[in-house]
C-alpha positions as CSV (number, residue, x, y, z in Angstrom):
1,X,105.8,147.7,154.7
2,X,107.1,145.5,157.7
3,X,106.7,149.3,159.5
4,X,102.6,149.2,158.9
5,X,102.3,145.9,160.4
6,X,103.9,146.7,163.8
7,X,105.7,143.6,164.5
8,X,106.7,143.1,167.8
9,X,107.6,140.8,170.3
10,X,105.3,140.0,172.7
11,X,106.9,137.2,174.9
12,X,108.4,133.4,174.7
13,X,107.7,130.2,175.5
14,X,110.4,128.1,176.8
15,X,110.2,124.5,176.1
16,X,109.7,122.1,179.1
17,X,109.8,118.2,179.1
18,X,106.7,118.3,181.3
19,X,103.9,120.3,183.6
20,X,106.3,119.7,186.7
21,X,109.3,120.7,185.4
22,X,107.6,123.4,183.5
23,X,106.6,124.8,187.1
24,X,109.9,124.1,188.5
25,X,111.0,126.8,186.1
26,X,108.0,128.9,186.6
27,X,107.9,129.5,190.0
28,X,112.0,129.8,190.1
29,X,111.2,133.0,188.1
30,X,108.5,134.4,189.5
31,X,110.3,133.6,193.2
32,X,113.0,135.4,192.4
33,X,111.7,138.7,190.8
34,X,108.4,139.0,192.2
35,X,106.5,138.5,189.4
36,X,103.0,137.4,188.6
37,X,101.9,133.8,188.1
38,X,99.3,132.3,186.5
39,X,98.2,129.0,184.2
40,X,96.2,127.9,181.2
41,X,95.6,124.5,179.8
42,X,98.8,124.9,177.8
43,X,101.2,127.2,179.6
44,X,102.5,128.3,183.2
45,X,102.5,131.8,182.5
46,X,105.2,134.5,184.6
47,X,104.6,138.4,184.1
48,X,102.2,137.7,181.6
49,X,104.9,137.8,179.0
50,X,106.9,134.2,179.5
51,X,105.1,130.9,179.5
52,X,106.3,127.3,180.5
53,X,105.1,125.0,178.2
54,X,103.7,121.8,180.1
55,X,103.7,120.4,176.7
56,X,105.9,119.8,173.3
57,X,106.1,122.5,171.8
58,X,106.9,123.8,168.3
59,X,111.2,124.8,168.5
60,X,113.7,122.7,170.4
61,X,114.0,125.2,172.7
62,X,111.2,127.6,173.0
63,X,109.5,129.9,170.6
64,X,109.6,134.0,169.8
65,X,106.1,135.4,170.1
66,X,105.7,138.0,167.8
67,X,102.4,140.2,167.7
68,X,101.3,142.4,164.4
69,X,98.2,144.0,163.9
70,X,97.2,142.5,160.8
71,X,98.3,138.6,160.8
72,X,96.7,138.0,157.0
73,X,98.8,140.4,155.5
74,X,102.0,139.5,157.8
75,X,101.7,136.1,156.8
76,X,101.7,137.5,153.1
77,X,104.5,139.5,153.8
78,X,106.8,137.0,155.1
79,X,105.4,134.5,152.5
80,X,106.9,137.4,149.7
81,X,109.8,137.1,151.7
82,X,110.4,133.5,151.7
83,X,108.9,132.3,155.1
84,X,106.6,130.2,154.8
85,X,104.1,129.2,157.7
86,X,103.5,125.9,158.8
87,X,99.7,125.0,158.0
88,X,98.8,122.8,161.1
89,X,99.5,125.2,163.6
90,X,97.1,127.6,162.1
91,X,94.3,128.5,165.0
92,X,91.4,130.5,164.4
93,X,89.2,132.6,167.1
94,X,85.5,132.0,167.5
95,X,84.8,134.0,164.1
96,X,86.8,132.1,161.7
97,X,89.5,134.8,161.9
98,X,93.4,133.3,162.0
99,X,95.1,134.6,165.2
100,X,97.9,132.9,165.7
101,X,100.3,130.8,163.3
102,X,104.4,129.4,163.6
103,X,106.2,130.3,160.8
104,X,108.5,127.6,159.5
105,X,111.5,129.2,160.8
106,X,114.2,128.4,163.8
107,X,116.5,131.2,165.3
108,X,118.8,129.8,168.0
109,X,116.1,127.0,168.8
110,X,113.6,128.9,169.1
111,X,110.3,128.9,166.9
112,X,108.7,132.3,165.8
113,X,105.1,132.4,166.6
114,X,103.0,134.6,165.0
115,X,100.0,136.6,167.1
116,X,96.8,139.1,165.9
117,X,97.8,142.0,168.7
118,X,94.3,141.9,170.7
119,X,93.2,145.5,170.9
């Protein structure tokens, strides 16, 4: 089943103590590879695929961003599985829809974030 949700992982977030280290790190990537900057209220974001949290985040060190198309039923899946999600972290797009969720789960530090693949 874990086949027909096409997991896959879509980027991380490295944990930062603050917005000017978080751009210390940033642009120290970006500077020495070329790549693509940009920001949102949350994140310094390289190549599109690595963000700099300015903030606390969820993982001591970062988080795993992990796309499916189908995040209700992945969230079933895992639950089946014996992940479970962690409830406060739950957002929802302008329709009520979830679209992205951590799962209560650490791998080397790093949270797993959950993500509806945007089409």
């Amino acid at each position: 089943m874990a086949e027909n949700l096409e997991f896959k992982i879509a980027g991380m977030i490295i944990a930062s103590e603050n917005a000017e280290r978080a751009g210390s790190n940033a642009e120290k990537l970006a500077g020495l590879f070329g790549f693509s900057q940009g920001s949102d209220d949350n994140f310094l974001i390289v190549d599109n695929t690595m963000r700099f949290a300015k903030t606390k985040q969820y993982g001591r060190t970062g988080s795993f961003i992990v796309e499916t198309n189908e995040l209700g039923r992945a969230v079933d899946y895992l639950k089946e599985r014996g992940i479970e999600c962690i409830d406060e972290s739950a957002r929802y797009d302008e329709n009520g829809e979830l679209s992205r969720i951590y799962l209560d789960c650490v791998i080397g530090g790093f949270a797993v974030r959950l993500e509806l693949r945007l089409a």
